[in-house]
C-alpha positions as CSV (number, residue, x, y, z in Angstrom):
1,X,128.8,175.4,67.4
2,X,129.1,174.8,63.6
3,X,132.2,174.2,62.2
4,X,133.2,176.9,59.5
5,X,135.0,175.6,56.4
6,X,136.9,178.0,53.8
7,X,134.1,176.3,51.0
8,X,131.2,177.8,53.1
9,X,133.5,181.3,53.3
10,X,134.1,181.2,49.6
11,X,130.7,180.7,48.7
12,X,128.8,183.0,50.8
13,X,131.8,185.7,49.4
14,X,130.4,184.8,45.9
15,X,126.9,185.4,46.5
16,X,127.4,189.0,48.9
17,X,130.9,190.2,47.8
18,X,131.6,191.0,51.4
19,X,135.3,190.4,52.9
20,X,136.7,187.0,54.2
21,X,136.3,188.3,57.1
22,X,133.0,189.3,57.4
23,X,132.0,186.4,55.4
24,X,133.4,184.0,58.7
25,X,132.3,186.5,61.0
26,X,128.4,186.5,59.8
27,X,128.7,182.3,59.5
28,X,129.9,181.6,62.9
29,X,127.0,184.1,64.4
30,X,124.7,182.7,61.9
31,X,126.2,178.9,62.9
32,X,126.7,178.1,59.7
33,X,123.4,178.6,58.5
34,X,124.0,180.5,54.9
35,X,120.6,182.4,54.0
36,X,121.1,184.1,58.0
37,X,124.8,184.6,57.4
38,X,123.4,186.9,53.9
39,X,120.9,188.4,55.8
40,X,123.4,189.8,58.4
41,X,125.6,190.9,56.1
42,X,122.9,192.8,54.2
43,X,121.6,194.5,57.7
44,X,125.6,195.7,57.8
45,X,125.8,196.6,54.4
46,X,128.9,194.3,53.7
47,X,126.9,192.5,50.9
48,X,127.5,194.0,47.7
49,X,129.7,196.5,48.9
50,X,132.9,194.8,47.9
51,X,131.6,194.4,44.3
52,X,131.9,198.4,44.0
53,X,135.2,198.3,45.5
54,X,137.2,198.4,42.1
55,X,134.7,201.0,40.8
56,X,136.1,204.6,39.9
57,X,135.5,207.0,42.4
58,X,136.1,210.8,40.2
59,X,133.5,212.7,42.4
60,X,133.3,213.2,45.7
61,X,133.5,215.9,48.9
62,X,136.5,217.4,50.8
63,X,134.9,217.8,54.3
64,X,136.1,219.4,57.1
65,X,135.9,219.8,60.9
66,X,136.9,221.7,63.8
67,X,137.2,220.2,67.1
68,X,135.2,221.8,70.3
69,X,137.6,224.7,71.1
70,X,139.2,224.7,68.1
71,X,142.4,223.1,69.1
72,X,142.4,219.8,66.6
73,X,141.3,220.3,62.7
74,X,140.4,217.8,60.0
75,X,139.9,217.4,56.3
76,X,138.7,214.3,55.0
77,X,138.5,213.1,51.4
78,X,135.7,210.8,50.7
79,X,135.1,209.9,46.7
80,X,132.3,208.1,45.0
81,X,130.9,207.9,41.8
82,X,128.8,209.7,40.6
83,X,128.0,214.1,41.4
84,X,124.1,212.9,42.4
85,X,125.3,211.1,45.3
86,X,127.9,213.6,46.3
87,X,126.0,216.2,46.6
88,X,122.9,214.4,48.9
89,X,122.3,214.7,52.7
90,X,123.0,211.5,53.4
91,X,126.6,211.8,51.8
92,X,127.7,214.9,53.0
93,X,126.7,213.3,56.7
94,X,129.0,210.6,56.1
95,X,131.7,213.1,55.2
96,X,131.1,214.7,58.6
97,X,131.0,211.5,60.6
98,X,134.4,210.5,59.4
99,X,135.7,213.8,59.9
100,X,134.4,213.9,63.2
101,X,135.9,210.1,64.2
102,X,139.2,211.0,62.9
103,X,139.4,214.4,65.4
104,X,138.7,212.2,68.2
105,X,140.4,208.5,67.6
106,X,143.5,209.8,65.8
107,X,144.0,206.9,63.5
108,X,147.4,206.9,61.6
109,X,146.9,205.4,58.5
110,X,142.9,205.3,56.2
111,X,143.7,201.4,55.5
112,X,145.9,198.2,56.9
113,X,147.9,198.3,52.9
114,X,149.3,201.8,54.0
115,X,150.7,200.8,57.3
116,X,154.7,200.5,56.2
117,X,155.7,196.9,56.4
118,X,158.0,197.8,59.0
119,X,155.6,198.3,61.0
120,X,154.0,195.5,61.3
121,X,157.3,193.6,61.6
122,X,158.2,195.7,64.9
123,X,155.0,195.2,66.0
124,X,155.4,191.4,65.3
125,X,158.6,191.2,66.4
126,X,157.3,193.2,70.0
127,X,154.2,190.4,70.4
128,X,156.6,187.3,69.3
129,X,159.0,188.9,72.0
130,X,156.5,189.0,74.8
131,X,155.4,185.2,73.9
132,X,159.2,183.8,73.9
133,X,158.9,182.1,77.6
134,X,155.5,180.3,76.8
135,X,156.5,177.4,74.9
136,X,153.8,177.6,71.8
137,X,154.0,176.0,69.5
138,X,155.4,177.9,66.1
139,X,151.5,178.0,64.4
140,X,149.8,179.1,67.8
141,X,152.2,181.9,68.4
142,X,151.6,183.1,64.7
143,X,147.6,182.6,65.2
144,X,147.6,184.9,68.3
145,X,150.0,186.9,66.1
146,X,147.6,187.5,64.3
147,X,145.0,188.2,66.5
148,X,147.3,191.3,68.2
149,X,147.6,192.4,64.5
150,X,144.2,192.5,64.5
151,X,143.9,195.4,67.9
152,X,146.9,197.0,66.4
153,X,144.9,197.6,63.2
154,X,142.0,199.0,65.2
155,X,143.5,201.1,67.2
156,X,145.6,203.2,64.3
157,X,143.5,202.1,60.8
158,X,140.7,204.6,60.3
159,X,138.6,202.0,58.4
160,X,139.4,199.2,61.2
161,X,138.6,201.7,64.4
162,X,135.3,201.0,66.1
163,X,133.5,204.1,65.3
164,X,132.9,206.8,68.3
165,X,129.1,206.7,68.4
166,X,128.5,203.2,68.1
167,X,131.4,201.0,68.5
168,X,129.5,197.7,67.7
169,X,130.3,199.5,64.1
170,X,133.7,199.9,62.3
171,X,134.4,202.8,60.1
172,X,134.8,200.8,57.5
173,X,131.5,199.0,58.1
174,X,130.0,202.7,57.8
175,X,131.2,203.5,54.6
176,X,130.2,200.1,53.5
177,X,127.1,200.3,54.3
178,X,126.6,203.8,52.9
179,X,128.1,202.2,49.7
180,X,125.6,199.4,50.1
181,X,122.6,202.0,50.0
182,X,123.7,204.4,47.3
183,X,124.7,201.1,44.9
184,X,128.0,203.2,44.4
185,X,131.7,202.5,45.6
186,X,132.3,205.0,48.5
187,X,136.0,205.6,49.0
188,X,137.7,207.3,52.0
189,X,140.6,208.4,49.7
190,X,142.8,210.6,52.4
191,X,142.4,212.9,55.7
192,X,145.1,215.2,57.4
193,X,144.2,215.8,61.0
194,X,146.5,218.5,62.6
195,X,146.8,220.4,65.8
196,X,146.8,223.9,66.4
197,X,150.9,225.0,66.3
198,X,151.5,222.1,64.2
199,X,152.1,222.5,60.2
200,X,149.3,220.2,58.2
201,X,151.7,217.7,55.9
C-alpha cells in the first residue's frame, strides 16, 4: 500500500475542495493514485462541495416529519442559495431525508464545532481512563484518542452519522453531494426533534 503524505492531501484538497479527510480517505483507496483519488471524490460529491461552504445560504426550507405513530416529530432547517433550488424536487427530498434520519438516529448536535468542549474532554478523559493499564506510549494513546473521537462523533453529529438507508453514506456526505449537483452551498442550519409529552426547546 502507498504511503500517503500531507503534500499529496494538500494538493488533491486544492484541486477538489473536499475535506482533509476525505482528501486521505479517497488517496489511500485510490493508493495514491491522484486522477482516481478526484474521480472518487466526484462520484461522492465531496469535490467542489467545500468551495460553497463559505457561500451565503438566505433561502431555504423548514421541513418537517412525523414518525410512524406519531410519537417522535422533527423540523429540520436546511438553507441554500438561491429560491430556484429551494423550491425543486430534488431539494425538498433532501429536506425529507434529513428529517427522516434525525427521527430515527437521534443525533445531538448538526456538527462536531457545536459539541461543548466539555464534552469531548469527558469523553477523552473516559477513553484515556480505560487505556491507563496498557502502557502506550503518550502519541499512540492520543492517535486511538482520536480514533474513539471519531465513533463518538458518529454516533451523536447529524452530519457525521452514517445515514439510515445507506450507511456506506454519511449525512454529511448527502448534503455534499446534493451541494455538488446544484453548484450551490447546502447548509443544514438547525433541527429540533421532540417526543410526544416533551416541550420542543
Amino acid at each position: 500500500m502507498a504511503t500517503i503524505t500531507a503534500d499529496q492531501v494538500k494538493q488533491l484538497r486544492d484541486k477538489t475542495g473536499a475535506g482533509m479527510m476525505e482528501c486521505k480517505g479517497a488517496l489511500t483507496e485510490a493508493n495514491g493514485n491522484m486522477d482516481e483519488a478526484v474521480t472518487l471524490l466526484r462520484k461522492r460529491g465531496l469535490a467542489q462541495a467545500a468551495k460553497r461552504a463559505g457561500r451565503t445560504t438566505a433561502q431555504g426550507m423548514i421541513g418537517s416529519y412525523i414518525h410512524m405513530g406519531g410519537k417522535i416529530g422533527v423540523l429540520v432547517e436546511v438553507n441554500c442559495e438561491s429560491d430556484f433550488v429551494a423550491r425543486t424536487d430534488d431539494f425538498s427530498g433532501l429536506v425529507k431525508e434529513v428529517a427522516m434520519h434525525i427521527a430515527a438516529a437521534d443525533p445531538k448536535w448538526v456538527r462536531r464545532e457545536e459539541v461543548p468542549a466539555e464534552a469531548v474532554e469527558k469523553e477523552k478523559a473516559i477513553y484515556r481512563a480505560q487505556m491507563e493499564k496498557e502502557n502506550k506510549p503518550a502519541h499512540v494513546i492520543d492517535k486511538i484518542i482520536d480514533g474513539k473521537l471519531g465513533s463518538f462523533y458518529s454516533q451523536f453529529v447529524l452530519l457525521d452519522q452514517p445515514s439510515i438507508r445507506d450507511t456506506a453514506v454519511t449525512i454529511g456526505q448527502l448534503v455534499a453531494q446534493a451541494s455538488a449537483k446544484t453548484g450551490e452551498n447546502i447548509q443544514v442550519a438547525r433541527f429540533v426533534r421532540f417526543r410526544v409529552g416533551e416541550t420542543a426547546e
